[in-house]
PyMOL Python script that loads the backbone (N, CA, C, O; Angstrom):
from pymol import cmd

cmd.read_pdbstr("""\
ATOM      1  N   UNK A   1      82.983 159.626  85.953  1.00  0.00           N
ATOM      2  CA  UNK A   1      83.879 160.609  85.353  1.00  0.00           C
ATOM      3  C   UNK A   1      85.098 160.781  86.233  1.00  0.00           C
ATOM      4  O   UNK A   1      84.997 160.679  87.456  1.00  0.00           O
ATOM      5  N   UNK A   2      86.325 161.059  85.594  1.00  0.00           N
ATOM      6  CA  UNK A   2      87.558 161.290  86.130  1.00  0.00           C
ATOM      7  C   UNK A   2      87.470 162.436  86.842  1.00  0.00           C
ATOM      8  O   UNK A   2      87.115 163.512  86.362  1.00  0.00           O
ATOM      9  N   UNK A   3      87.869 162.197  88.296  1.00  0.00           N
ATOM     10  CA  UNK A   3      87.898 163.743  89.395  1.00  0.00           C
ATOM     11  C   UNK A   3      89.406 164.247  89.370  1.00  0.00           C
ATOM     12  O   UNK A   3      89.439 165.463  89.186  1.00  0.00           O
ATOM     13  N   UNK A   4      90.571 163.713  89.492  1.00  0.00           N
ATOM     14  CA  UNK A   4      91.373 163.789  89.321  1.00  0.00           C
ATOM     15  C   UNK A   4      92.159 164.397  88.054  1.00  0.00           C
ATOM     16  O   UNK A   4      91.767 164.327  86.889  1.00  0.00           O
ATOM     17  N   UNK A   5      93.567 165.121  88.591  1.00  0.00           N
ATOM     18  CA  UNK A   5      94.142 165.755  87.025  1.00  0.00           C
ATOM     19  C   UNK A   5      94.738 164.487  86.598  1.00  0.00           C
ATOM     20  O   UNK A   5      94.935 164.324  85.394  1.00  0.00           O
ATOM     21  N   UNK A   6      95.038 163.599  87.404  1.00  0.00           N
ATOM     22  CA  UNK A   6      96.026 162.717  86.523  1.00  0.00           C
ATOM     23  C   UNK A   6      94.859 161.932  85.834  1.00  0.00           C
ATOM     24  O   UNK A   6      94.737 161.711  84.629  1.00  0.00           O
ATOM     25  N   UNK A   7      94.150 161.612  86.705  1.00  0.00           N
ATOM     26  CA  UNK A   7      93.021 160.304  85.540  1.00  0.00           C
ATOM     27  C   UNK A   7      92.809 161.082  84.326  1.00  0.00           C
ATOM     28  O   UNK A   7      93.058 160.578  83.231  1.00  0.00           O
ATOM     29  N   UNK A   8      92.353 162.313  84.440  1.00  0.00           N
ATOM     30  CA  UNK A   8      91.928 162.954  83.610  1.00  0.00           C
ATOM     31  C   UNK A   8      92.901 163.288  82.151  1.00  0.00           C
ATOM     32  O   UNK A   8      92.834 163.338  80.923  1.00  0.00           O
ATOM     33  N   UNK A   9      93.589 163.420  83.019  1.00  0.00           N
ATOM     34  CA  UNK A   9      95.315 163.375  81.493  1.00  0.00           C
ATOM     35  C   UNK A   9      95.256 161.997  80.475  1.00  0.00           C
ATOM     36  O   UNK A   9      95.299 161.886  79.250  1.00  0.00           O
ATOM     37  N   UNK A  10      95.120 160.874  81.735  1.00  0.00           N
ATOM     38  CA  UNK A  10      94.869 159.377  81.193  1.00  0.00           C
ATOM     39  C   UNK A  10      94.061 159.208  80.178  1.00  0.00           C
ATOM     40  O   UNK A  10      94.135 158.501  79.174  1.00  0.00           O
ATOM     41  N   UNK A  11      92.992 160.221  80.711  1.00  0.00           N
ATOM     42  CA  UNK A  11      91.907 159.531  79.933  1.00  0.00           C
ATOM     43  C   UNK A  11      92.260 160.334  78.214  1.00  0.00           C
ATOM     44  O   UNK A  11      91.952 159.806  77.146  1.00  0.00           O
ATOM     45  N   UNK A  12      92.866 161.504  78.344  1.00  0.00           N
ATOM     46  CA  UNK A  12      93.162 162.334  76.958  1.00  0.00           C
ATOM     47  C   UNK A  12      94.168 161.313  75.929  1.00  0.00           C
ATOM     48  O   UNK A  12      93.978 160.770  74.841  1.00  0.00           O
ATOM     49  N   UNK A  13      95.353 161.372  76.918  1.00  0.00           N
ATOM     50  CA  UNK A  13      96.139 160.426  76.282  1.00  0.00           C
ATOM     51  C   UNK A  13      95.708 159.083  76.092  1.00  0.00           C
ATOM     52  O   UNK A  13      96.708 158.519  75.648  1.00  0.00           O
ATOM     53  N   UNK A  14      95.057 158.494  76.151  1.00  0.00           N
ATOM     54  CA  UNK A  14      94.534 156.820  75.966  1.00  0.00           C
ATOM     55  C   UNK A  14      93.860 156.796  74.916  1.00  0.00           C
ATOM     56  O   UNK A  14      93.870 155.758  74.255  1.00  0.00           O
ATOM     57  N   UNK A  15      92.769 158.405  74.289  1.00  0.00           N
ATOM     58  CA  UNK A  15      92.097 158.582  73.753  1.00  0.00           C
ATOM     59  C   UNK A  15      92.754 158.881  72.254  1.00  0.00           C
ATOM     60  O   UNK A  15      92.057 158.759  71.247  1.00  0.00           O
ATOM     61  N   UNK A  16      94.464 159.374  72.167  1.00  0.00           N
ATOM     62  CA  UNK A  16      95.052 159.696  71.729  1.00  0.00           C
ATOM     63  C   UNK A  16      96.004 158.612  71.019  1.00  0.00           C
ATOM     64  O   UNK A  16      96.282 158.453  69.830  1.00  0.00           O
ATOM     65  N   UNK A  17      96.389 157.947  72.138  1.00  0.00           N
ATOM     66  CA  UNK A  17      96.736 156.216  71.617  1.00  0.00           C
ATOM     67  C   UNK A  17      95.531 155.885  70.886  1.00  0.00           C
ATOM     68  O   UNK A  17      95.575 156.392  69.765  1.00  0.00           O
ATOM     69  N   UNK A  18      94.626 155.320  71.066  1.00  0.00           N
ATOM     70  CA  UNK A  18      94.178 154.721  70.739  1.00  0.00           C
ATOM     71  C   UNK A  18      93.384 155.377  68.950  1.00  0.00           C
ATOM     72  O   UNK A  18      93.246 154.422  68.184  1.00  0.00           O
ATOM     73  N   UNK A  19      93.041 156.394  68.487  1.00  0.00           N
ATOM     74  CA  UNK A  19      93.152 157.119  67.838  1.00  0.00           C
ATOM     75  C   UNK A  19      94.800 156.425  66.604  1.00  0.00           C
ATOM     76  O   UNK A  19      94.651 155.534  65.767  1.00  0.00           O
ATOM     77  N   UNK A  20      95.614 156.859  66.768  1.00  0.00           N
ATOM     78  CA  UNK A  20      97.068 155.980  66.428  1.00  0.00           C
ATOM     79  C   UNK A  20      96.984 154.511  66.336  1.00  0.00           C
ATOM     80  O   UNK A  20      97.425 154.011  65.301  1.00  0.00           O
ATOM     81  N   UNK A  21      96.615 153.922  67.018  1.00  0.00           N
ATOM     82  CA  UNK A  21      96.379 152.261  67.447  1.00  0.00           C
ATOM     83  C   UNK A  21      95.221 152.013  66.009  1.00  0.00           C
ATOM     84  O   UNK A  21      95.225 151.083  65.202  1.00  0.00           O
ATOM     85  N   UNK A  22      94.422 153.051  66.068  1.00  0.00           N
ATOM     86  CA  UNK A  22      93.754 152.253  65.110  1.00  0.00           C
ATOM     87  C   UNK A  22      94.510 152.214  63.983  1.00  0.00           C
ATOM     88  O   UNK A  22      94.676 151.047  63.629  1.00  0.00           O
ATOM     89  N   UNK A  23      95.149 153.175  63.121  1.00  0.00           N
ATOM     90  CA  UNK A  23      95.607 153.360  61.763  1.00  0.00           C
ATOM     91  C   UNK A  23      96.229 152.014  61.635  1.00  0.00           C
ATOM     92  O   UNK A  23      95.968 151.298  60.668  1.00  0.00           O
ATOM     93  N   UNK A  24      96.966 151.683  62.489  1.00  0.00           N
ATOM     94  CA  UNK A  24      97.845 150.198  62.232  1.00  0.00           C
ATOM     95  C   UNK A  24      97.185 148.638  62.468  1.00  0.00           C
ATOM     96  O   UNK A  24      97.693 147.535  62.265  1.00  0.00           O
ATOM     97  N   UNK A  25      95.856 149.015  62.975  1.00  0.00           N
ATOM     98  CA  UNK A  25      94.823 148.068  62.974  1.00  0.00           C
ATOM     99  C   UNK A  25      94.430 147.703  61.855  1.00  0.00           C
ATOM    100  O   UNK A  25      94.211 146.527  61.566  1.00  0.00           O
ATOM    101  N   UNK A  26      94.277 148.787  60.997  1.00  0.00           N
ATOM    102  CA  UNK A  26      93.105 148.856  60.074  1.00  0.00           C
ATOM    103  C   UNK A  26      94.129 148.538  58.492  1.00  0.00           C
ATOM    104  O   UNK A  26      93.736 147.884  57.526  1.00  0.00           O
ATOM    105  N   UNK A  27      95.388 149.170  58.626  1.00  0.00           N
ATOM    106  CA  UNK A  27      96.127 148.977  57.061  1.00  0.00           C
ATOM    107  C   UNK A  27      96.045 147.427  56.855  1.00  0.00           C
ATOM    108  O   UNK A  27      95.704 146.943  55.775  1.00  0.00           O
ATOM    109  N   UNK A  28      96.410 146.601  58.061  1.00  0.00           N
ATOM    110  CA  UNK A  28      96.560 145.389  57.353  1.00  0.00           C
ATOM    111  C   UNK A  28      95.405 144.249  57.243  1.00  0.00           C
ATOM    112  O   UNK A  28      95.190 143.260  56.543  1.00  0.00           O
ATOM    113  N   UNK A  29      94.915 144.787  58.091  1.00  0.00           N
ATOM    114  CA  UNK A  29      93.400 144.142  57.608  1.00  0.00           C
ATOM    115  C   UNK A  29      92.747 144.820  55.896  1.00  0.00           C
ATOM    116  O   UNK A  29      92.222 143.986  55.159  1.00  0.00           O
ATOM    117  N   UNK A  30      92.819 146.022  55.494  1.00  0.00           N
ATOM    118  CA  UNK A  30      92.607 146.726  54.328  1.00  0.00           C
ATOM    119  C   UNK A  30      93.319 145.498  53.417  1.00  0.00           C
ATOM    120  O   UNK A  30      92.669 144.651  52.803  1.00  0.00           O
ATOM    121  N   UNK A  31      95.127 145.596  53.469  1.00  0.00           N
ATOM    122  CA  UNK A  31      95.500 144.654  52.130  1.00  0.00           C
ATOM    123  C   UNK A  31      95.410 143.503  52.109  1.00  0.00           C
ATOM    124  O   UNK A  31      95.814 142.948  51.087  1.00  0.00           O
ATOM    125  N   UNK A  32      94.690 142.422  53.526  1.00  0.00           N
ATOM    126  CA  UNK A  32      94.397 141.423  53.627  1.00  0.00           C
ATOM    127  C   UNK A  32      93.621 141.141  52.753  1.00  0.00           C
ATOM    128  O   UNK A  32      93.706 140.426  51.754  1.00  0.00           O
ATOM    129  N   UNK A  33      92.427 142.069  53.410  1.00  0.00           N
ATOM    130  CA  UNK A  33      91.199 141.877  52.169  1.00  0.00           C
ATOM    131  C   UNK A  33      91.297 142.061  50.552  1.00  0.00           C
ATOM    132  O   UNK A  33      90.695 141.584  49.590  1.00  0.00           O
ATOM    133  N   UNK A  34      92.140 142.803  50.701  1.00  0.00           N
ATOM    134  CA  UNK A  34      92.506 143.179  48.974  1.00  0.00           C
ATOM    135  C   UNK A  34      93.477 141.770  48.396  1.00  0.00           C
ATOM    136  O   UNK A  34      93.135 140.921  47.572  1.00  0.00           O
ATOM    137  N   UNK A  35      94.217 141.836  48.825  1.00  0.00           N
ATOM    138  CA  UNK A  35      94.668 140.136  48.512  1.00  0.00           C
ATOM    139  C   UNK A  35      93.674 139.135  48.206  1.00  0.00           C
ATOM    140  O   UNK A  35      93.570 138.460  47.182  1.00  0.00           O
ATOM    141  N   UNK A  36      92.977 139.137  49.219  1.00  0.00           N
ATOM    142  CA  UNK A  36      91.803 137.799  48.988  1.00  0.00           C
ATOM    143  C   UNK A  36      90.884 138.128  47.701  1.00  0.00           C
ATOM    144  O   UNK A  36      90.427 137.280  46.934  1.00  0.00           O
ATOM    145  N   UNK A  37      90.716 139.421  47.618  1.00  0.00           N
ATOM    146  CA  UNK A  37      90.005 139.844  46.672  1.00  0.00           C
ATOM    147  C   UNK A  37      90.618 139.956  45.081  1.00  0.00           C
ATOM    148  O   UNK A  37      90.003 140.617  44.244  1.00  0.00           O
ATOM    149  N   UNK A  38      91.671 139.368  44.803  1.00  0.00           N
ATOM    150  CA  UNK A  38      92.771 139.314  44.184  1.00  0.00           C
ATOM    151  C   UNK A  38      93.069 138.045  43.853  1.00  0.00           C
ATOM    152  O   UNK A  38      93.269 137.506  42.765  1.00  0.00           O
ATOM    153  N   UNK A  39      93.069 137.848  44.403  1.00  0.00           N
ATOM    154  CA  UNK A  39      93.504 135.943  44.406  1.00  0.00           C
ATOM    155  C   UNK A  39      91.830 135.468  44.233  1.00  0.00           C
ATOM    156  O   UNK A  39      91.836 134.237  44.222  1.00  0.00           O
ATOM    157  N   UNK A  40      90.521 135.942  44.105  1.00  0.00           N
ATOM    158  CA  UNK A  40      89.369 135.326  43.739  1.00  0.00           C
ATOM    159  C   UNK A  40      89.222 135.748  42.365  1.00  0.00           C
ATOM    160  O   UNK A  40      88.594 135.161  41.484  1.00  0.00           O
ATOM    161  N   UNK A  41      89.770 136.662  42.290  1.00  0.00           N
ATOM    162  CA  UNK A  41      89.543 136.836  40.674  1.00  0.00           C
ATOM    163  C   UNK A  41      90.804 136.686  39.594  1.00  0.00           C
ATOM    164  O   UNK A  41      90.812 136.838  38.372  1.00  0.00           O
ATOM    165  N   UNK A  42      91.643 136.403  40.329  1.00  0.00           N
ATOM    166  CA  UNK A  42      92.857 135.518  39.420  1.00  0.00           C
ATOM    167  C   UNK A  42      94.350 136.592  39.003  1.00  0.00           C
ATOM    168  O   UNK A  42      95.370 136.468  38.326  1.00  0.00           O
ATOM    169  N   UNK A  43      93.691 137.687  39.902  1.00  0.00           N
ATOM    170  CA  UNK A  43      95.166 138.133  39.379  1.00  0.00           C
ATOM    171  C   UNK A  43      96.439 138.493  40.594  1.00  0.00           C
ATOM    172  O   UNK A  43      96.580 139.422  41.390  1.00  0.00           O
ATOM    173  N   UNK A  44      97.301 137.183  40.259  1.00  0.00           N
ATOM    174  CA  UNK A  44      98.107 136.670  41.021  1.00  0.00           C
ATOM    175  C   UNK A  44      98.828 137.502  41.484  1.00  0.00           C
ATOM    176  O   UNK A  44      99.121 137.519  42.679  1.00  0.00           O
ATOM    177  N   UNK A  45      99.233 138.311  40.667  1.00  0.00           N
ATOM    178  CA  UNK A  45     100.617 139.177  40.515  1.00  0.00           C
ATOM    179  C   UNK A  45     100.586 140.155  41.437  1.00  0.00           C
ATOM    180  O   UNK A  45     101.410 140.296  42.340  1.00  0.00           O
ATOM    181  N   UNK A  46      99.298 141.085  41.147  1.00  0.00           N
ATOM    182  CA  UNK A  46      98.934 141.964  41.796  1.00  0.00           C
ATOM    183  C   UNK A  46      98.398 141.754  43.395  1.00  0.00           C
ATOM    184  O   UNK A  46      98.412 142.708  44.173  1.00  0.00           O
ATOM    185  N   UNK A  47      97.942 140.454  43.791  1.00  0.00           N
ATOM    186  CA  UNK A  47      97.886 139.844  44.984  1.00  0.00           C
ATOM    187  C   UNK A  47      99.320 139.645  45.594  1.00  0.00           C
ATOM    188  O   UNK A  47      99.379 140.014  46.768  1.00  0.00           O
ATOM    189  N   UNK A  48     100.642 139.085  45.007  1.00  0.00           N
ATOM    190  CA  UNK A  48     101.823 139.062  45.755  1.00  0.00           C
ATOM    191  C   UNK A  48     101.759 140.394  45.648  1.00  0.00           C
ATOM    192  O   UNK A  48     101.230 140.741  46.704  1.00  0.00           O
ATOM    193  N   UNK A  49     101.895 140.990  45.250  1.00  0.00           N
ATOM    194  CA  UNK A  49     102.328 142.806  45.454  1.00  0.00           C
ATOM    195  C   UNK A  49     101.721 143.105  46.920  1.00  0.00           C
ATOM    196  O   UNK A  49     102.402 143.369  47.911  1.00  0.00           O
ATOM    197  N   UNK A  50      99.956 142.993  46.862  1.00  0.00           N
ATOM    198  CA  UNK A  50      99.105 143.671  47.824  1.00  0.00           C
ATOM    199  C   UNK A  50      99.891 142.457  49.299  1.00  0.00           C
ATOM    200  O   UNK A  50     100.411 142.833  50.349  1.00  0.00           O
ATOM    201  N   UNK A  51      99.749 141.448  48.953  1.00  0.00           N
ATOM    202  CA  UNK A  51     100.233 140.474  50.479  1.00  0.00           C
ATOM    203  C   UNK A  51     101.737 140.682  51.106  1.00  0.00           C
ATOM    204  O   UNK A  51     101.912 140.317  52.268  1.00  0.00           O
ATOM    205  N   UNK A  52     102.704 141.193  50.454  1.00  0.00           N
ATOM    206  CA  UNK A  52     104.038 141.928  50.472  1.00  0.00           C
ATOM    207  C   UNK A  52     103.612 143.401  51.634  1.00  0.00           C
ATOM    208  O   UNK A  52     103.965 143.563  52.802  1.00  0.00           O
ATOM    209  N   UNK A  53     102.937 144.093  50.948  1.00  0.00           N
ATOM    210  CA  UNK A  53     102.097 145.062  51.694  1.00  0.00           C
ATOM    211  C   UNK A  53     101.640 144.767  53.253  1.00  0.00           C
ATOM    212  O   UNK A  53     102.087 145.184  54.321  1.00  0.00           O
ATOM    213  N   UNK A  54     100.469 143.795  52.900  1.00  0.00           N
ATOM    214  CA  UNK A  54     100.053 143.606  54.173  1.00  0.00           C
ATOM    215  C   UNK A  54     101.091 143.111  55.478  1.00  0.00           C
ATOM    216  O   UNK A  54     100.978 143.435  56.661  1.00  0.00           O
ATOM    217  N   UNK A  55     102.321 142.058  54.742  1.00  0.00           N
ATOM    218  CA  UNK A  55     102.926 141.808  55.380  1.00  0.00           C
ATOM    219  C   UNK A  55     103.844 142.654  56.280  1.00  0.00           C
ATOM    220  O   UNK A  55     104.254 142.141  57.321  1.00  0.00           O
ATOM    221  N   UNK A  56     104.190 143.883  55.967  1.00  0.00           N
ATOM    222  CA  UNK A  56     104.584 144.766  56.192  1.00  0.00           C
ATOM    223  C   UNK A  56     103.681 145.748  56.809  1.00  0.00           C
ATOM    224  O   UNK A  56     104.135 146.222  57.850  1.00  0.00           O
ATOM    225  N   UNK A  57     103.060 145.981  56.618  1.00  0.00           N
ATOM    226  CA  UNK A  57     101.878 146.469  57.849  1.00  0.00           C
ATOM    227  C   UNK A  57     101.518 145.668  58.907  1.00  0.00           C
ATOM    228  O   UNK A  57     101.009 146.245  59.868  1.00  0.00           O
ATOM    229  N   UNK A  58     101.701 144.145  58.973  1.00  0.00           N
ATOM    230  CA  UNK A  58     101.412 143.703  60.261  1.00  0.00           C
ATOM    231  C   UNK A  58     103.175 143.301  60.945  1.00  0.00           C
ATOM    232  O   UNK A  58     103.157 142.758  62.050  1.00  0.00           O
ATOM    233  N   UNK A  59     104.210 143.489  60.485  1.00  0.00           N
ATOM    234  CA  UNK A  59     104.818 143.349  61.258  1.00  0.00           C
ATOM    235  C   UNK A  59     105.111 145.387  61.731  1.00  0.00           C
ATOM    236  O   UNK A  59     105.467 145.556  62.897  1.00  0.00           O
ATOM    237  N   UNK A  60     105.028 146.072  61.277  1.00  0.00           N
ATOM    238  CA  UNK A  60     104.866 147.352  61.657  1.00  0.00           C
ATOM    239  C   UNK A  60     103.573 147.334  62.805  1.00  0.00           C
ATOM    240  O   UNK A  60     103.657 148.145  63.727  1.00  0.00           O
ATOM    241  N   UNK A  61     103.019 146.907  62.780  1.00  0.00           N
ATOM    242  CA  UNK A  61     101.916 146.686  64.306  1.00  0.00           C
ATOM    243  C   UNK A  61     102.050 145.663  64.929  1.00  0.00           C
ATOM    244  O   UNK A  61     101.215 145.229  65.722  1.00  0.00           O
ATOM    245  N   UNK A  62     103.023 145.185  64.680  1.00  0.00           N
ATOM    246  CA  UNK A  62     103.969 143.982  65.845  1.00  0.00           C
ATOM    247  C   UNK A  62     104.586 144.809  66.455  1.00  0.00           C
ATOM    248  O   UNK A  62     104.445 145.068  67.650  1.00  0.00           O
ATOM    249  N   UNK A  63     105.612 145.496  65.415  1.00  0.00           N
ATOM    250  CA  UNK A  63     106.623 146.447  66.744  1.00  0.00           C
ATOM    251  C   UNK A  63     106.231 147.455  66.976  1.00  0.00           C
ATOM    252  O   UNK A  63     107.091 148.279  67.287  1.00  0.00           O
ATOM    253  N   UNK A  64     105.264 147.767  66.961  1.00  0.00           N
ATOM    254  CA  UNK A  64     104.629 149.114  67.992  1.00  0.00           C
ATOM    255  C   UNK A  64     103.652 148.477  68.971  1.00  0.00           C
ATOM    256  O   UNK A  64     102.769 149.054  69.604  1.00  0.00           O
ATOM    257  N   UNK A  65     103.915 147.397  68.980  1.00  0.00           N
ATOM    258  CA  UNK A  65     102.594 146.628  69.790  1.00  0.00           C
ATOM    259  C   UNK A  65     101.234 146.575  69.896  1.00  0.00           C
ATOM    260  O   UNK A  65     100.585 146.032  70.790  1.00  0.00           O
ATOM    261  N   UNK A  66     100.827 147.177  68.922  1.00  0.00           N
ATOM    262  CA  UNK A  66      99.504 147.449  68.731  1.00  0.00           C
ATOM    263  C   UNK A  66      98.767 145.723  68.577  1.00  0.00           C
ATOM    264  O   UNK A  66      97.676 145.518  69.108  1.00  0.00           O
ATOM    265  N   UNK A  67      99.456 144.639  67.850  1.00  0.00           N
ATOM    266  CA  UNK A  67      98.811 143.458  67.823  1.00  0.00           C
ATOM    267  C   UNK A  67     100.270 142.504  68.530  1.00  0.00           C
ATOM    268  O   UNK A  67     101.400 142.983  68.434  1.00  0.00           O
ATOM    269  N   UNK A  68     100.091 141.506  69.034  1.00  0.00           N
ATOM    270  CA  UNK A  68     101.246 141.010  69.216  1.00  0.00           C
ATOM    271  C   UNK A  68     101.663 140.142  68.544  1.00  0.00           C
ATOM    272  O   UNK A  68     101.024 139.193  68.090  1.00  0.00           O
ATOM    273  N   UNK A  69     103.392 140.512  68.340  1.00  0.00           N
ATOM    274  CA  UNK A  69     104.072 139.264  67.250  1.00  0.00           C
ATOM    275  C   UNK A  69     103.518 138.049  66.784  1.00  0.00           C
ATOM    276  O   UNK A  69     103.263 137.868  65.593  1.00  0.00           O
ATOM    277  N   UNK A  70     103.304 137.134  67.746  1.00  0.00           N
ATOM    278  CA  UNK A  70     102.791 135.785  67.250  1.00  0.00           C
ATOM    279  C   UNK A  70     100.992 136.034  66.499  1.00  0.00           C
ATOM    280  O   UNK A  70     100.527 135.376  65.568  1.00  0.00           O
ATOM    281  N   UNK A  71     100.455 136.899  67.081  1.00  0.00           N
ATOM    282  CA  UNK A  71      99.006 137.343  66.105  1.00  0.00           C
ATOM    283  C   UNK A  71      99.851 137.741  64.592  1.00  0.00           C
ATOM    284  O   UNK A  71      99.450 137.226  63.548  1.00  0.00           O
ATOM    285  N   UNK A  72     101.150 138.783  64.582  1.00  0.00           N
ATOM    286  CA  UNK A  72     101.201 138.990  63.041  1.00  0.00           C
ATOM    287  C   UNK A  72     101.435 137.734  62.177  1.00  0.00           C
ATOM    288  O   UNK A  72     100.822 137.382  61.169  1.00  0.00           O
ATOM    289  N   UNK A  73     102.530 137.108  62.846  1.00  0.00           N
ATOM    290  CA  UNK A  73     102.829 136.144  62.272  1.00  0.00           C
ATOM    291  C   UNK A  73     102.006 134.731  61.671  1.00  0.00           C
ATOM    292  O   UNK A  73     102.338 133.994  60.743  1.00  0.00           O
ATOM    293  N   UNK A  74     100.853 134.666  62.544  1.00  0.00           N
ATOM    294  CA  UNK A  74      99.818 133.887  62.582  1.00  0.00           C
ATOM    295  C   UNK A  74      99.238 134.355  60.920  1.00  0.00           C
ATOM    296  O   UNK A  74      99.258 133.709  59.873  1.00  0.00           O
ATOM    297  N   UNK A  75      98.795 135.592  61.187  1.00  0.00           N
ATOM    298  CA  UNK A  75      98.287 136.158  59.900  1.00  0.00           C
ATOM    299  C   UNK A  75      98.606 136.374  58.712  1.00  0.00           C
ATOM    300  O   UNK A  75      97.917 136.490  57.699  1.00  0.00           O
ATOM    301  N   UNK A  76     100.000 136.438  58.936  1.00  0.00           N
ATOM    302  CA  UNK A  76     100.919 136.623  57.891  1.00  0.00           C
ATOM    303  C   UNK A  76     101.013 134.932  56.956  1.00  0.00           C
ATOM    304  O   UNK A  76     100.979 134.831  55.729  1.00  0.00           O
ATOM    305  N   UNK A  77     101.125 133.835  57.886  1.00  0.00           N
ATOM    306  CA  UNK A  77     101.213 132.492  57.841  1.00  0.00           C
ATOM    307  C   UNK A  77     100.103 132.396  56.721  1.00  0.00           C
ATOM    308  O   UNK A  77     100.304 132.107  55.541  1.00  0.00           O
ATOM    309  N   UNK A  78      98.834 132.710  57.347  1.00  0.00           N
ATOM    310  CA  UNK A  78      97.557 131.980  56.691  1.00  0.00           C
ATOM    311  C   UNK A  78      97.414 132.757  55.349  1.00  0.00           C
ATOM    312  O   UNK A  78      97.038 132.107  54.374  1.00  0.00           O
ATOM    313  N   UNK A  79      97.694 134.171  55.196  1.00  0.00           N
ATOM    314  CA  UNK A  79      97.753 134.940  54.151  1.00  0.00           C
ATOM    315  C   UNK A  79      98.669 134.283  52.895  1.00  0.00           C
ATOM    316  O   UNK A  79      98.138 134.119  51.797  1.00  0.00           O
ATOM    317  N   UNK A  80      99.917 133.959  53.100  1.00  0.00           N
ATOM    318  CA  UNK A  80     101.016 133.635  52.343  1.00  0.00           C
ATOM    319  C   UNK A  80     100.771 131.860  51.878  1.00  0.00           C
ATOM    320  O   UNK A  80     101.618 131.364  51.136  1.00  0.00           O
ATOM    321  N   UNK A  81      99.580 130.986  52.363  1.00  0.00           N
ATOM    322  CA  UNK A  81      98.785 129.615  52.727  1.00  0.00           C
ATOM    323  C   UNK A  81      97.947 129.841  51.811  1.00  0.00           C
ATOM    324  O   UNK A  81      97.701 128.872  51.092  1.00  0.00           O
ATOM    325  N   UNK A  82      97.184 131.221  51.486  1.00  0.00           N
ATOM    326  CA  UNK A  82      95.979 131.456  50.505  1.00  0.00           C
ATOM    327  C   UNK A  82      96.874 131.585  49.407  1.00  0.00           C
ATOM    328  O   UNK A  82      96.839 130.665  48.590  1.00  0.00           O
ATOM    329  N   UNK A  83      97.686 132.541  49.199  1.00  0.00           N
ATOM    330  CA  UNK A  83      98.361 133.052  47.542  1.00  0.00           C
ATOM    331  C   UNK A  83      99.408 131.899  47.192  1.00  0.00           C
ATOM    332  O   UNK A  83      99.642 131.411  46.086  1.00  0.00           O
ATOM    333  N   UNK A  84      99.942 131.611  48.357  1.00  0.00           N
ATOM    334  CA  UNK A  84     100.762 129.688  47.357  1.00  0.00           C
ATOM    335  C   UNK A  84      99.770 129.124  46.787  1.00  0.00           C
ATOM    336  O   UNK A  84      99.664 129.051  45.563  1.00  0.00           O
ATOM    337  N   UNK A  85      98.705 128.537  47.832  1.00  0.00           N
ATOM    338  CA  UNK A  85      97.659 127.818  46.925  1.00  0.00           C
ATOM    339  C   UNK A  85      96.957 128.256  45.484  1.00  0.00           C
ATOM    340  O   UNK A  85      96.435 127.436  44.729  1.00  0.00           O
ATOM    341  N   UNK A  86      97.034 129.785  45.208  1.00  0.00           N
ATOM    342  CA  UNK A  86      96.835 130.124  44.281  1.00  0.00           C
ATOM    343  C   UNK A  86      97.459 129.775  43.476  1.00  0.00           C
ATOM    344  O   UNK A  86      97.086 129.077  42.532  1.00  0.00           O
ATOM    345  N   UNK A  87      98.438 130.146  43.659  1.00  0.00           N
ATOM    346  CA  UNK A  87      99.361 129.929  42.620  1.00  0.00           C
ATOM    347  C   UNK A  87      99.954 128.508  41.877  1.00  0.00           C
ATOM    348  O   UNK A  87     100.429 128.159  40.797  1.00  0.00           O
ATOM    349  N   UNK A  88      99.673 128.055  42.918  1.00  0.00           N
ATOM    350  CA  UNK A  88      99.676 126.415  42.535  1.00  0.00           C
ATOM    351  C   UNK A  88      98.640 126.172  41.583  1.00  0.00           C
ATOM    352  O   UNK A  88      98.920 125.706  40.478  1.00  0.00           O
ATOM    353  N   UNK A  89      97.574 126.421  41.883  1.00  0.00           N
ATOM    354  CA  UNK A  89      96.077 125.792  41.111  1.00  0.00           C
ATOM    355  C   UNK A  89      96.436 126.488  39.725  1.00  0.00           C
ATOM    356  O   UNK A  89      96.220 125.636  38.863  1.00  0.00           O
ATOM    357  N   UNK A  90      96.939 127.786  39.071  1.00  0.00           N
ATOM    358  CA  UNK A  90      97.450 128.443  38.338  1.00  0.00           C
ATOM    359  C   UNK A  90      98.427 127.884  37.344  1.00  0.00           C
ATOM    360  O   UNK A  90      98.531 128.227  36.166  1.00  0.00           O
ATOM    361  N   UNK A  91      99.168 126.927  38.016  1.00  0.00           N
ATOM    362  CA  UNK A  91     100.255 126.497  37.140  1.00  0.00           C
ATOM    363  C   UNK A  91      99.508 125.396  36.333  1.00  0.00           C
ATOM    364  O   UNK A  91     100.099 124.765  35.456  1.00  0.00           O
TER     365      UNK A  91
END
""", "prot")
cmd.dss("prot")
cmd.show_as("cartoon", "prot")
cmd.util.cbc("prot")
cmd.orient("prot")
């Protein structure tokens, strides 16, 4: 346990970040999944909508640093790799 006032502040505030840290963890993993779940049952449209979304939630936890740039982008890559291919097989 923290003896100190400063560790002890640390430990409030870290607890406090991290609390915050999650919300931006969790949105784009949420419309990830909803995309995929979208694109398995064929409706395209509503998948570009939800992957537009996600995309925008992971570069919003790029610049707060919660994940780093090249992780959003990575994700963003393979996401936008699933709904072309959809859409291809579609035409």
């Amino acid at each position: 346990m923290a003896t100190t006032a400063s560790a002890k502040k640390r430990i409030r505030s870290s607890a406090r970040r991290r609390e915050q840290n999650r919300v931006f963890r969790s949105r784009p993993r949420t419309f990830i999944k909803k995309t995929d779940r979208l694109i398995g049952e064929g409706k395209l449209e509503e998948a570009a909508q939800a992957a537009r979304q996600a995309m925008s939630a992971l570069d919003k936890a790029a610049v707060k640093g919660v994940i780093h740039k090249n992780n959003a982008a990575r994700r963003k890559a393979r996401l936008m790799r699933r709904l072309n291919l959809a859409l291809k097989k579609a035409e």
